[in-house]
N, C-alpha and C positions, 0 to 999 in steps of 0.2 A: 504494500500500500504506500502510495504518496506520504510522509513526512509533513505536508502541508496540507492532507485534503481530511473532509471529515472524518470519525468514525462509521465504518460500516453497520446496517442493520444489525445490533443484537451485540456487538464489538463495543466492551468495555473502553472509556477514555482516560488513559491516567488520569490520577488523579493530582489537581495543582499541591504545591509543595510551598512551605514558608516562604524561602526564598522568591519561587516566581511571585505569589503575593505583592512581596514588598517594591521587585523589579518591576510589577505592572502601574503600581501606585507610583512611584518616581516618574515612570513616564509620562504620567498623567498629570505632573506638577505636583503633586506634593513633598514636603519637605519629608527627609529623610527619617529625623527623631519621630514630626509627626505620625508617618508610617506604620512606625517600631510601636509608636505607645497604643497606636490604633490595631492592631495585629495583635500584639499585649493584652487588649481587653478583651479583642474579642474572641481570642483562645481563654477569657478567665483567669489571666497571671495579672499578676501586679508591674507596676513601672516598672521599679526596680529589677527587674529581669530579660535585660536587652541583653546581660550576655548569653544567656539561656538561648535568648531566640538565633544570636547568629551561629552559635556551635550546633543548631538544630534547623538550618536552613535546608533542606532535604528530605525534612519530617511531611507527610501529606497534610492535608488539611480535609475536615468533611467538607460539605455540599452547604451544609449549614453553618459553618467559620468561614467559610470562602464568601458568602452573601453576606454575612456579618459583619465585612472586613469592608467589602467594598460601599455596601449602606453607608458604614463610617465613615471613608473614603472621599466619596460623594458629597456628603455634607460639611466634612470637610473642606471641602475645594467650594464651595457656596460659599465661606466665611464662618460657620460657625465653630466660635473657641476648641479647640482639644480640650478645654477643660471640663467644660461642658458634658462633651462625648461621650469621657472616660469618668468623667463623673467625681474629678478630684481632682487637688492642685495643691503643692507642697508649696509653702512657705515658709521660711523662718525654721528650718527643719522639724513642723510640721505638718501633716499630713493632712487638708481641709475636704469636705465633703464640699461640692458646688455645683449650683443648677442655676438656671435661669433667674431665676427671683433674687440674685445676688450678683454682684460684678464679681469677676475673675479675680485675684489678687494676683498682684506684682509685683517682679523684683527691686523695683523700685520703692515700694510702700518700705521695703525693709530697712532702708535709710532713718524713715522717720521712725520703727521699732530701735535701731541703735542708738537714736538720740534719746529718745526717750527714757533708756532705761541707763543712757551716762549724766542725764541729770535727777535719776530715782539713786543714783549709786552712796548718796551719802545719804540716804534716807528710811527709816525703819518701820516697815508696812505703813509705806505710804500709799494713799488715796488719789485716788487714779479712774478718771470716766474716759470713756472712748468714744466719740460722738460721731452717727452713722455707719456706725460697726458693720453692718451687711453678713457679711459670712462667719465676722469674728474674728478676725484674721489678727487683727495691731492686739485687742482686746486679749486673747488668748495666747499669744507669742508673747508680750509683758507677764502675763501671771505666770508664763513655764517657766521663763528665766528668774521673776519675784516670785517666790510662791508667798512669800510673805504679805505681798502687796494687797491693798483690797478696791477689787478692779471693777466698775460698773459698764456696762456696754451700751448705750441709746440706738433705737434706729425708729424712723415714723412708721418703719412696713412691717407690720407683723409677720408675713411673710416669710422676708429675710430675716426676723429674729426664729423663726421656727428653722432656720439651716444653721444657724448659729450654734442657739442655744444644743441641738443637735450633735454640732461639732463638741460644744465646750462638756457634755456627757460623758462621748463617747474617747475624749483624749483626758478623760476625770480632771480637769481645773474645772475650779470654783471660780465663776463671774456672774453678777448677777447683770441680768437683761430687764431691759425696760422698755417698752416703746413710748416714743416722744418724740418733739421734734427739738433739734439741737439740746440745750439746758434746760427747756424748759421742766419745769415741773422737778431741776438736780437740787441735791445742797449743797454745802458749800464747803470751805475748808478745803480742796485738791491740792493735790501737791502737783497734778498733772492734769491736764485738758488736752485730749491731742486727739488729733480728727484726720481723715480725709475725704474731703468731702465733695461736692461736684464743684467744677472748676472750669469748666470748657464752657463756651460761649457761644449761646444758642444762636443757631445757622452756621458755625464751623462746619468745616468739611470734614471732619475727621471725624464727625458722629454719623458719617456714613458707612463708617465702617466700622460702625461698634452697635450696628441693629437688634443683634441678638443677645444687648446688655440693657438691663433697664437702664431708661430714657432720664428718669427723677434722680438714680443716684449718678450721673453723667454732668448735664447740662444745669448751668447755674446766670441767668441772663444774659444779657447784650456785652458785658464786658467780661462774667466768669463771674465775676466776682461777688458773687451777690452773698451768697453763704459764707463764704470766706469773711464778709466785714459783718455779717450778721454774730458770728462764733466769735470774733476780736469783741467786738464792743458787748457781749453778755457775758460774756465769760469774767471780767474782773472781780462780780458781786459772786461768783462761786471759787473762786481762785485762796488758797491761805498764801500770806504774806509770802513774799519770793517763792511761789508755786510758777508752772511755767505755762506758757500753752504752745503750741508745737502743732505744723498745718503743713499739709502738703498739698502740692499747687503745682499748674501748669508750669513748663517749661520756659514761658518768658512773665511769670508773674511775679518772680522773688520781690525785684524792684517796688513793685506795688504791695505787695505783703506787708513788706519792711516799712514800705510809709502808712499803712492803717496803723502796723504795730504802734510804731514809733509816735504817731498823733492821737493813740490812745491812753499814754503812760506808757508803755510798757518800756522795760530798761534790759538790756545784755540782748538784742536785738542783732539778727543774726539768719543765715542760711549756709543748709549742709546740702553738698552735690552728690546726685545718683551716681549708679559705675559707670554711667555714660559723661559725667563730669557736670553735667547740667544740675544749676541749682534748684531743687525738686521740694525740698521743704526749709519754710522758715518759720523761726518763734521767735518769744521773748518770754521776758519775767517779770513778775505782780510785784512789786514793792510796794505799791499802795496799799489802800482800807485802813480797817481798823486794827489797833495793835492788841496783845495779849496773846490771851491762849487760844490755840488754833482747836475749831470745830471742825472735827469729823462729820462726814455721812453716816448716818447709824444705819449697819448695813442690813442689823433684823428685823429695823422699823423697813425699808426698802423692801426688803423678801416679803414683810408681810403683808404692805402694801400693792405685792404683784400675787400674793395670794398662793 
């Protein structure tokens, strides 16, 4: 028989192997890792087992991994996240559950996780809210690294608190969740405020290519900036004396950050650059209010209150 013509009536067709799999996907444009992670799930393995897949490039595939691959594939190549797909996205060397009802988490966000917890470093179970948490991601990487710390999470969408609080179960930290929108409804005393929150400016062209992420946690008016100076200027009445607050922002916003910061009080006023070198998040520090002893959140008045 021809090499290139169909199988004959009744004439078994090999069957594809990992390897062809992932050769036919590259053809097809996709990226290589995408691929692997896409192949990965839909054989039932975990990421972490890309070397698995190439020592076993030769292995068949059924009839039913082989449509499984390519579905993903497909969708894929449409735009929609790998995270999505497979249904999970490491951060902060944790492992997050994510779907739709929540943005992707990125290696970027981990910037503002580093700063966060080099200015909790001289601090002992300090008070800490994360405001529009979404997956949980800043909120949950702060408590692995503090366990001590006692960490509250905000988001308006119950939704996204239901993938959250979900993650924060199943990796056992303690955060409590609240829905709200920014501070409203927090108390005060923080030793941290740190948010990321929408920042991209409605009619950018770059939310054309973020359709399959909610639109609310994304887009923040005509300049971006609309939540960003909404969280500066509420945040000092819950901030304890030299607490901080810590904001991550578009690529050309620092400049503008720095100037709400700085025309609101705040003092040590400042921006730290992602691995791409762009300045991605800025903050400052509360020296203001009033002096004394600093008020806590009472964290089993909170829980009770969420029932």
């Amino acid at each position: 028989m021809n090499p290139g013509s169909p199988p004959a009536p009744g004439e078994r067709k090999a069957p594809a192997t990992l390897g062809a799999a992932l050769a036919q996907a590259l053809a097809q444009g996709l990226d290589r890792l995408d691929a692997q992670l896409l192949l990965l799930h839909a054989l039932g393995r975990g990421q972490q087992e890309r070397a698995w897949l190439l020592a076993h490039d030769q292995d068949p595939l059924t009839g039913a991994q082989r449509e499984a691959h390519e579905a993903l594939c497909a969708r894929r190549l449409r735009g929609e996240p790998l995270a999505y797909l497979v249904g999970e996205k490491e951060f902060f060397g944790l492992m997050l559950a994510v779907d739709a009802r929540v943005l992707v988490p990125r290696p970027d966000t981990e910037t503002l996780v580093e700063w966060s917890l080099q200015v909790l470093a001289d601090r002992q179970a300090p008070a800490v809210i994360d405001l529009g948490t979404g997956s949980g991601a800043i909120a949950l990487a702060i408590k692995h690294r503090r366990v001590d710390a006692r960490v509250e999470a905000v988001d308006r969408s119950e939704a996204a608190l239901a993938v959250a609080r979900a993650n924060g179960e199943r990796l056992g930290l303690d955060v409590a969740w609240r829905c709200g929108h920014w501070l409203e409804g927090a108390g005060s005393g923080y030793d941290l405020v740190v948010s990321n929150p929408p920042y991209i400016r409605a009619g950018d062209p770059h939310l054309q290519a973020l359709t399959y992420e909610p639109l609310t946690a994304l887009a923040a008016g005509g300049d971006g900036l609309q939540d960003l100076r909404a969280i500066v200027a509420a945040a000092p009445a819950h901030l304890a004396p030299g607490g901080w607050l810590l904001l991550e922002h578009g690529w050309d916003q620092a400049a503008p950050v720095r100037a709400l910061l700085e025309g609101a009080g705040y003092t040590e006023v400042g921006s730290r650059k992602d691995l791409a070198g762009i300045e991605r998040c800025s903050g400052g520090r509360w020296n203001g209010g009033r002096q004394g002893p600093i008020e806590r959140p009472d964290r089993d008045q909170g829980r009770a209150e969420l029932g």
